[in-house]
C-alpha atoms as an extended CHARMM CRD file, in Angstrom:
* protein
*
        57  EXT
         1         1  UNK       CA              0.0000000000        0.0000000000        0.0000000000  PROA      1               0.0000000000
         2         2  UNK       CA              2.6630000000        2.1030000000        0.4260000000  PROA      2               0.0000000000
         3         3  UNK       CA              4.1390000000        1.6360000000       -2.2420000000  PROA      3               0.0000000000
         4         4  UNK       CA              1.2700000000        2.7310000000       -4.3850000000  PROA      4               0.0000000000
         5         5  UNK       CA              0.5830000000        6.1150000000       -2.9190000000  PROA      5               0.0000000000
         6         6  UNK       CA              4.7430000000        6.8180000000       -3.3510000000  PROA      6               0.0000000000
         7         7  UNK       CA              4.2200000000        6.0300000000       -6.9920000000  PROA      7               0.0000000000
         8         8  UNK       CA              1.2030000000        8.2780000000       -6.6250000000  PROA      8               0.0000000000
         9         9  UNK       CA              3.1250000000       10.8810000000       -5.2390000000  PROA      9               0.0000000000
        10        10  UNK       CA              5.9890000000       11.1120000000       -7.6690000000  PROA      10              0.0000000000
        11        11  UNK       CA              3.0940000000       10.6640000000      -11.1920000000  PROA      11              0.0000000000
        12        12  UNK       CA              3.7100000000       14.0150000000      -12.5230000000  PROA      12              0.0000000000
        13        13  UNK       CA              1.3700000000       13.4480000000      -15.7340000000  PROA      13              0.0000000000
        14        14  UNK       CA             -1.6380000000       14.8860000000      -13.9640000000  PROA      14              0.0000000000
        15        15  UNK       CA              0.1650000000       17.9670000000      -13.2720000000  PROA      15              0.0000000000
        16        16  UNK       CA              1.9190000000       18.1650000000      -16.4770000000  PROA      16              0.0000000000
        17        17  UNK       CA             -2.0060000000       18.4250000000      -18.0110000000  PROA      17              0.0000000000
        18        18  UNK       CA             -3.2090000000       21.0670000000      -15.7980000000  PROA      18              0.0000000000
        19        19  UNK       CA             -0.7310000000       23.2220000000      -16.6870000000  PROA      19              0.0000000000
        20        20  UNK       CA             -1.5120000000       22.9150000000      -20.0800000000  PROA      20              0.0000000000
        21        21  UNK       CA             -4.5320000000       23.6270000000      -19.3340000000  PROA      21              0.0000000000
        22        22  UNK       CA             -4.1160000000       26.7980000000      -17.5130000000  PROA      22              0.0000000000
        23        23  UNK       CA             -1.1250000000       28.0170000000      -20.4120000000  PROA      23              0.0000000000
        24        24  UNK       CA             -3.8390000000       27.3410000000      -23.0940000000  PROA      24              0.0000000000
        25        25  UNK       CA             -6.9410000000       29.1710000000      -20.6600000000  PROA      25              0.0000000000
        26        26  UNK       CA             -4.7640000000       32.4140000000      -20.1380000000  PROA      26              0.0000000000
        27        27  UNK       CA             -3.6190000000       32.3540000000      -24.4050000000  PROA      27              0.0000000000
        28        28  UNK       CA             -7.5280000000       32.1130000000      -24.5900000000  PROA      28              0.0000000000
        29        29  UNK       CA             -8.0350000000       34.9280000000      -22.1720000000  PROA      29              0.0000000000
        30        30  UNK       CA             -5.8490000000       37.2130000000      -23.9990000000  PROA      30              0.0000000000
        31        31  UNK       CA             -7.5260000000       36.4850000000      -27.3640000000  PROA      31              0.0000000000
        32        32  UNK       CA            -10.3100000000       37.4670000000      -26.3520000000  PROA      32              0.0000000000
        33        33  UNK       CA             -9.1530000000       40.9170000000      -24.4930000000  PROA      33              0.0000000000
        34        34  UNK       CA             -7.4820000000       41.4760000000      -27.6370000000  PROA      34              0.0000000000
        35        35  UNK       CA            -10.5570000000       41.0730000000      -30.3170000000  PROA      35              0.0000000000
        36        36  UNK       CA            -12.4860000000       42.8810000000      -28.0180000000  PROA      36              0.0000000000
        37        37  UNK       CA            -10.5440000000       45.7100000000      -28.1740000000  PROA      37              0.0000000000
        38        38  UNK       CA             -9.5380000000       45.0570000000      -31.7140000000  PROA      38              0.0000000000
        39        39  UNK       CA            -13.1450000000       45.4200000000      -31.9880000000  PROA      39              0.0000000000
        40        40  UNK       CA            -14.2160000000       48.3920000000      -30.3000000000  PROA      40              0.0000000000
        41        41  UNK       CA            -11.1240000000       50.0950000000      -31.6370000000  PROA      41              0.0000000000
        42        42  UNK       CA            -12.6530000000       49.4470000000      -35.2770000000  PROA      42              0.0000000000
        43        43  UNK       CA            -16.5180000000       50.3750000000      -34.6890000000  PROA      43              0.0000000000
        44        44  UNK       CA            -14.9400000000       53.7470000000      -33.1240000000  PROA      44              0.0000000000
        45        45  UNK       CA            -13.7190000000       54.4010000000      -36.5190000000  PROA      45              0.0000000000
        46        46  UNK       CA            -16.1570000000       53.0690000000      -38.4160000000  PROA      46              0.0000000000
        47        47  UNK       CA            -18.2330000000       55.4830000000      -36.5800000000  PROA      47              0.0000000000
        48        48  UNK       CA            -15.8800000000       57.9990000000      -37.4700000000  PROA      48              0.0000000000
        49        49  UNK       CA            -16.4540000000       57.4440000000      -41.1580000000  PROA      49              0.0000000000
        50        50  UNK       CA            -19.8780000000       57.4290000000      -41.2230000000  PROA      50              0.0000000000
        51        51  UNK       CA            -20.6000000000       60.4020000000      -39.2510000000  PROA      51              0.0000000000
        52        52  UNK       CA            -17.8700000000       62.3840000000      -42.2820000000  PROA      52              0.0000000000
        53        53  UNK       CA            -20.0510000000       60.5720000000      -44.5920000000  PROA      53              0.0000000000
        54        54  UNK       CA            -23.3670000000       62.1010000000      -43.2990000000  PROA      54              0.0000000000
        55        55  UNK       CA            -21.7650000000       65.0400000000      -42.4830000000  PROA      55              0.0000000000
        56        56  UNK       CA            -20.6840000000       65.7360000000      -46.2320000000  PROA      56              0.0000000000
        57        57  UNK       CA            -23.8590000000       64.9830000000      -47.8250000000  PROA      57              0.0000000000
């Protein structure tokens, strides 16, 4: 028996897939931020452009 939790204790594999996990959540996270503010950065100008375009008529 205790030799099974030892092997238990030294299994890194679980570990080694969590981390993955939490690299490839925070790459998500700051996709996201960044279309979002891709995003708004666009609409402001596309706002920008049609207001000129109303403007001028």
């Amino acid at each position: 028996m205790t030799k099974l939790f030892a092997q238990f204790a030294k299994d890194e594999s679980g570990a080694t897939a969590i981390e993955y996990g939490l690299i490839a959540a925070l790459i998500a996270l700051a996709i996201i931020v960044g279309a979002r503010s891709l995003g708004n950065a666009l609409n402001d100008q596309f706002d920008k452009i049609a207001s000129e375009v109303d403007n001028a008529s």
